[in-house]
C-alpha positions in Angstrom: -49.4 75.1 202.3 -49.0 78.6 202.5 -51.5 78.9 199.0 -54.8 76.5 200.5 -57.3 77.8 203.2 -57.1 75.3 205.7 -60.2 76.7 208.4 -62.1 73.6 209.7 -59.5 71.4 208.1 -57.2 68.5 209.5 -53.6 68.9 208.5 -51.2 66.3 208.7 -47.9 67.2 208.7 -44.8 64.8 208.5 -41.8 67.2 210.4 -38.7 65.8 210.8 -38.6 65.6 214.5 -35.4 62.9 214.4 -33.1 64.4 217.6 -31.0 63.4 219.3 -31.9 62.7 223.0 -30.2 61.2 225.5 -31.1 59.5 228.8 -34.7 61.2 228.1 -33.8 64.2 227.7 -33.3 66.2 224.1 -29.6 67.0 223.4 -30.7 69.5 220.5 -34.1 71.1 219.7 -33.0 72.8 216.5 -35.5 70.4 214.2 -38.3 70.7 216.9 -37.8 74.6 216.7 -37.6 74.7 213.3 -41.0 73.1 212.5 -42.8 74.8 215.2 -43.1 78.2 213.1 -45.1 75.4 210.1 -47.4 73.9 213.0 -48.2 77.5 214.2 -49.2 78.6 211.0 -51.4 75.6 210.1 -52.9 76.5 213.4 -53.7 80.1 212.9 -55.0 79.4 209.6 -57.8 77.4 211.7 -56.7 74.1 211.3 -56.4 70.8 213.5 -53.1 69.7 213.2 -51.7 66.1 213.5 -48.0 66.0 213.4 -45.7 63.1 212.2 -41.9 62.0 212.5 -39.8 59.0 212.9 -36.8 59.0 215.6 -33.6 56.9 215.3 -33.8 53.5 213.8 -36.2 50.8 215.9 -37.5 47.5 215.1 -40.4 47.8 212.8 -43.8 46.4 214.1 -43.2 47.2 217.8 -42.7 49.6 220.4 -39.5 50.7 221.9 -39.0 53.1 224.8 -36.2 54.1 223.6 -37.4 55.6 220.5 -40.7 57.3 221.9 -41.6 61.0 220.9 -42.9 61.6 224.5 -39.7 63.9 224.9 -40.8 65.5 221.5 -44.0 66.2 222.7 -43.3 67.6 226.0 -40.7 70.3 223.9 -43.5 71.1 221.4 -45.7 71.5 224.2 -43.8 73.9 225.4 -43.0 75.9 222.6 -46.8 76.1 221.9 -47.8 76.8 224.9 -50.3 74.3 224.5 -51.3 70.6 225.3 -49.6 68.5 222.6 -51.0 64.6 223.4 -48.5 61.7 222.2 -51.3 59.6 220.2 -50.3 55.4 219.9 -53.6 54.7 217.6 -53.9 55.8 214.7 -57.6 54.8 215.0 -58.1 57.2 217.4 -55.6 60.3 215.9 -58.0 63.4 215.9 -57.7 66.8 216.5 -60.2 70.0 216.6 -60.0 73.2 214.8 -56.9 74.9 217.0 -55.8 72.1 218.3 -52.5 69.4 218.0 -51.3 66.4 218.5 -48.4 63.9 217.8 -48.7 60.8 216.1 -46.2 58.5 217.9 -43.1 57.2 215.9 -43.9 56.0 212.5 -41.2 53.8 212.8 -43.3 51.8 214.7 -45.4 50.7 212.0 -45.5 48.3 210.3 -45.2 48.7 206.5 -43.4 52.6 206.9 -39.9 51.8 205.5 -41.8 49.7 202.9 -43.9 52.2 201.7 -46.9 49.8 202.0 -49.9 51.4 200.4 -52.2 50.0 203.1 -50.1 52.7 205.7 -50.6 55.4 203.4 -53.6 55.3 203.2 -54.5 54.7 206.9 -52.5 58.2 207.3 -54.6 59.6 204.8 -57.7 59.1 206.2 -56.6 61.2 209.2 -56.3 64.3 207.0 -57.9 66.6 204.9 -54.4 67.8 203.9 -51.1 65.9 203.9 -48.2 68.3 204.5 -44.6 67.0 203.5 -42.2 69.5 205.6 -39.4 67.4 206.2 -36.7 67.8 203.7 -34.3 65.5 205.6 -36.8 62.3 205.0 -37.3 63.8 200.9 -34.9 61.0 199.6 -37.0 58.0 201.4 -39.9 56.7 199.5 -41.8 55.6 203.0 -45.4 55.4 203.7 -45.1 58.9 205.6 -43.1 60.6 203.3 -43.9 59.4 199.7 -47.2 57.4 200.3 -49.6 59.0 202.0 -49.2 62.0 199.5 -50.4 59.5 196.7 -53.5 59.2 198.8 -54.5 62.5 200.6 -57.0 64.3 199.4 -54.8 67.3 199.2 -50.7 67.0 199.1 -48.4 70.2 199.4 -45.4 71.2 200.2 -44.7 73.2 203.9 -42.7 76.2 204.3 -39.5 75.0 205.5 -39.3 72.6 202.4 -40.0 75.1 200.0 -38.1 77.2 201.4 -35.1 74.6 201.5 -35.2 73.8 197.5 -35.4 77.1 196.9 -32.4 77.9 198.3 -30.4 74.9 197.0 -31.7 75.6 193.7 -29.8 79.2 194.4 -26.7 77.6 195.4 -26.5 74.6 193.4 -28.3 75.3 189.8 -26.7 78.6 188.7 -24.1 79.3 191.7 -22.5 82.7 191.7 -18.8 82.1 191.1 -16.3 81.8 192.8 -17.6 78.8 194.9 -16.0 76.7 197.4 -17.2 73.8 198.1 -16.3 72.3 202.2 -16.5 68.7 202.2 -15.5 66.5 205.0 -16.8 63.2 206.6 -14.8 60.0 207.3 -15.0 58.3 203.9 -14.5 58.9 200.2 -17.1 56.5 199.4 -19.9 57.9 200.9 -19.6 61.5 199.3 -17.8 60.2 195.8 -20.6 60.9 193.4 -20.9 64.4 195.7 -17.3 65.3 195.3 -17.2 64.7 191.1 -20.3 67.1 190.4 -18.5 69.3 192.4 -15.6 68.8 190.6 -17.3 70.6 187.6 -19.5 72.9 189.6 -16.7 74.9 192.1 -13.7 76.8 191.7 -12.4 75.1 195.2 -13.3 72.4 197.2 -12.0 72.2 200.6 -12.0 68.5 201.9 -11.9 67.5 205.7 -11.8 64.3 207.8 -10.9 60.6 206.8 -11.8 62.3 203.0 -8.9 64.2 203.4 -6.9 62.1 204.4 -7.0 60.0 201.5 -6.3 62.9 199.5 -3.3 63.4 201.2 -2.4 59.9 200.7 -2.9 60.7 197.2 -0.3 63.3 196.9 2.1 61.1 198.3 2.3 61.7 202.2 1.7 59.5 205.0 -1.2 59.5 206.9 0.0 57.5 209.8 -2.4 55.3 211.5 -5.2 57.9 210.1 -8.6 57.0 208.9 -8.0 56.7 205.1 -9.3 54.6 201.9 -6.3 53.4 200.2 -8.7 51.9 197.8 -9.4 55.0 196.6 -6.6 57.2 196.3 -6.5 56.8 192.5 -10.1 58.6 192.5 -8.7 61.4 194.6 -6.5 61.9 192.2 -8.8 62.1 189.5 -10.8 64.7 191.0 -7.8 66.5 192.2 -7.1 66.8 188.4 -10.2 68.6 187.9 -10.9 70.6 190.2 -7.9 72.9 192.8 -8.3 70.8 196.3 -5.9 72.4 198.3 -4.3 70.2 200.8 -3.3 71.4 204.6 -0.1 72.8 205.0 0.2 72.0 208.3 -1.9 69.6 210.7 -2.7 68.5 214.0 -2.0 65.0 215.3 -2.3 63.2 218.2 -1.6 59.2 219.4 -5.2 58.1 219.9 -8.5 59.2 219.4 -9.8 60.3 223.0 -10.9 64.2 224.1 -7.4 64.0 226.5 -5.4 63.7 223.8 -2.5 66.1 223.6 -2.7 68.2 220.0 0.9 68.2 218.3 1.6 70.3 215.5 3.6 69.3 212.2 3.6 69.5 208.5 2.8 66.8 206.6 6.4 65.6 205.8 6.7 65.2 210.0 3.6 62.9 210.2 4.9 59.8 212.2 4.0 55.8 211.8 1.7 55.9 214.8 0.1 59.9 214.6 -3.4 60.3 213.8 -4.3 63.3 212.0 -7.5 65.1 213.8 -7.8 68.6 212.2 -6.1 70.8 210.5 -3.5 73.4 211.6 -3.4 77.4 212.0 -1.6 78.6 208.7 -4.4 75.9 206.7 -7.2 77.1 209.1 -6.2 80.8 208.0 -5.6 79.9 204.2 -9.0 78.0 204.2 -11.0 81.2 205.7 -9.5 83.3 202.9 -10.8 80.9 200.4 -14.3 80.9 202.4 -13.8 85.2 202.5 -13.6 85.4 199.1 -16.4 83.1 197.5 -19.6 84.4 196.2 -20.9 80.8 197.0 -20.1 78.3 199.6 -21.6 75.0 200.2 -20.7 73.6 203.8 -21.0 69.5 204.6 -18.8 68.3 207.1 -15.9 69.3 209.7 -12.7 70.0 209.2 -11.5 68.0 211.8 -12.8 66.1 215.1 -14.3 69.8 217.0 -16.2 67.5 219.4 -12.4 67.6 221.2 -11.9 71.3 221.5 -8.1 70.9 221.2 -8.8 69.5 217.2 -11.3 71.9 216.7 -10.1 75.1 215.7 -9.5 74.4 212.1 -13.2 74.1 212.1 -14.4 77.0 214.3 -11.8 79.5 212.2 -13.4 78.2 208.8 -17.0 78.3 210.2 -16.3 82.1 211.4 -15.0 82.8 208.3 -17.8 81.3 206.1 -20.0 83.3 208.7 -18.5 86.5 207.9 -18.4 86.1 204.4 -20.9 87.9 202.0 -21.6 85.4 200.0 -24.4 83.0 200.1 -23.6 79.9 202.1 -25.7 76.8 202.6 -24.9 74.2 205.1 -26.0 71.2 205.5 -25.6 68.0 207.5 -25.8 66.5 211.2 -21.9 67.2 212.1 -21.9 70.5 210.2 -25.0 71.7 212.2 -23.7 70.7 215.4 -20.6 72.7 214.7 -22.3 75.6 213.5 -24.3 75.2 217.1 -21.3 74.9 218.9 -19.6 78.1 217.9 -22.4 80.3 217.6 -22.5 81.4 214.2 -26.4 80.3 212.8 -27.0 83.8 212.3 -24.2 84.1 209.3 -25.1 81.5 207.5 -27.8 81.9 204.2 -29.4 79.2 204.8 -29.2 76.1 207.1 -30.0 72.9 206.0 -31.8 70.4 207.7 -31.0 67.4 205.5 -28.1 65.4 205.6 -28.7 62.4 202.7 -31.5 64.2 201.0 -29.0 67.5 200.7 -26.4 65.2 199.1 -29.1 63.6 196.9 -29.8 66.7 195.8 -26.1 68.0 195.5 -25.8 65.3 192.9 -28.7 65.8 191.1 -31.3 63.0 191.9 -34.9 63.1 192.4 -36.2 63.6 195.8 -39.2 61.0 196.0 -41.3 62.8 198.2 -40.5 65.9 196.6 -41.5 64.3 193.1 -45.1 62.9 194.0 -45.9 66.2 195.1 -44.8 67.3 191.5 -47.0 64.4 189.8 -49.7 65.8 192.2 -49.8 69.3 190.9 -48.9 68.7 187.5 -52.5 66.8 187.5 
């Protein structure tokens, strides 16, 4: 976007403006803030700017209050300091030179998950020039990420998702050694093609959550009543066998999964029939954060432990200090692993922050990004 003169233009730009709110009211503005600096430049360039998300997961074809952008407006509107109108009709979405507006959830709309070419090209008549700025919404092929850039006059890329491949393409595609990989996440399965082109891309890879678990389960301890996949324990150890995982030392348990549940501390030879493990415990927290001290790259998706209970989350907050503090170049990526990096304060130490959560693992493992690839075709002619 940066490269075209957009004076006189309309811009349509497809943010990813997917946050959390609840009762009305947004829990956490980080995506809203961080495509306001993309909106502000399209604006100073002299364009009219229409602006584009989804929000949460509603019925296709229909409206639901529950998913409306009206709280998404009112933030932008403030952060603008200017009107920012919620616009239901895409017959009548149209902006002057210097002016914005929001397109109301895309979601809405019928033929968006389908990628119907009738969509895209109703969205491409609003423009002059499609901008695809949401990374997070890269790995969909919908009509508002991957379709209406088949059909705009002009397609580009915005700044914050150039700027987001350019910094995987740091961290992933020739990584500066030693680097630890922090996986964690309640399941194996979801993160198993993730975890094996690690496996031959890190010198570490620190696991977390019901993931390590299993891996525990797969060096022959107990996990209690924790969240585990015993299906899978013969692929932990198969990646164990490539790569060094180091397993927790020591852990905290508790009896049930609630935020008044009393933290106990044991090694893993104590764990009981009925304990849960919920995070890791000091000596791992401190051995971890060496590990994270040391690497010239680190790549950060998922907690340690559950830190939404502040009694199972120091493992997390001592490894997110230390990967703060480190001088190496850290990416991090991931709903839970932004939220914790909120939470304890450290945005300012990390490289770069990642606003993806599937397309960043997508990436990780080395798959074409469909919105990311039509905009390829586009400028390859």
């Amino acid at each position: 976007m940066s490269e075209l003169s957009l004076a006189g233009l309309t811009v349509l730009i497809r943010e990813d403006l997917n946050v959390p709110i609840s009762d009305g009211t947004i829990v956490s503005d980080a995506r809203i803030l961080a495509a306001v600096a993309t909106i502000e430049q399209a604006l100073s360039a002299g364009a009219g700017v229409l602006v584009m998300s989804h929000l949460g997961r509603p019925g296709e074809g229909k409206f639901e209050a529950g998913y409306t952008l009206a709280p998404v407006a009112k933030r932008l509107q403030e952060l603008l300091g200017k009107d920012v109108p919620l616009l239901s009709d895409l017959n009548g979405a149209k902006v002057k030179p210097g002016s914005v507006a929001l397109l109301e959830n895309v979601r809405f709309l019928t033929g968006e998950k389908a990628n119907s070419d009738e969509l895209a090209q109703r969205f491409a008549r609003l423009c002059d020039v499609f901008v695809m700025d949401a990374f997070a919404t890269a790995h969909r092929a919908h009509a508002s990420t991957h379709g209406v850039a088949k059909f705009a006059g002009v397609a580009c890329a915005g700044p914050l998702l150039s700027r987001e491949l350019v910094a995987l393409e740091q961290a992933l595609r020739q990584p500066a050694a030693p680097m630890v990989a922090i996986v964690g996440g309640a399941k194996v399965s979801t993160k198993l093609e993730v975890l094996h082109v690690l496996a031959d891309m890190a010198e570490h890879i620190i696991v977390g959550g019901g993931i390590a678990n299993t891996f525990i389960a797969a060096a022959g301890y107990s996990v209690g009543q924790s969240l585990y996949e015993p299906d899978l324990v013969g692929v932990a150890r198969a990646i164990a066998a490539k790569v060094e995982i180091p397993l927790p030392v020591d852990v905290m348990v508790g009896k049930r999964f609630a935020a008044d549940e009393i933290a106990v501390l044991k090694t893993l030879e104590d764990i009981e029939p009925d304990d849960m493990i919920m995070d890791v415990g000091p000596e791992t927290g401190r051995r971890f954060a060496a590990l994270a001290m040391d690497a010239a790259t680190i790549l950060w998706n998922g907690p340690l432990g559950v830190f939404e209970f502040d009694q199972f989350g120091e493992g997390t907050r001592v490894l997110a200090e230390a990967i703060a503090a480190s001088d190496g170049f850290s990416i991090a990526g991931g709903g839970d692993t932004l939220a914790a990096i909120e939470k304890y304060g450290i945005q300012k130490g990390i490289s770069y922050l990642s606003t993806g959560g599937g397309a960043f693992l997508e990436f990780v493992q080395g798959k074409s990004l469909p919105a990311v690839a039509i905009l390829e075709e586009r400028a390859a002619g």
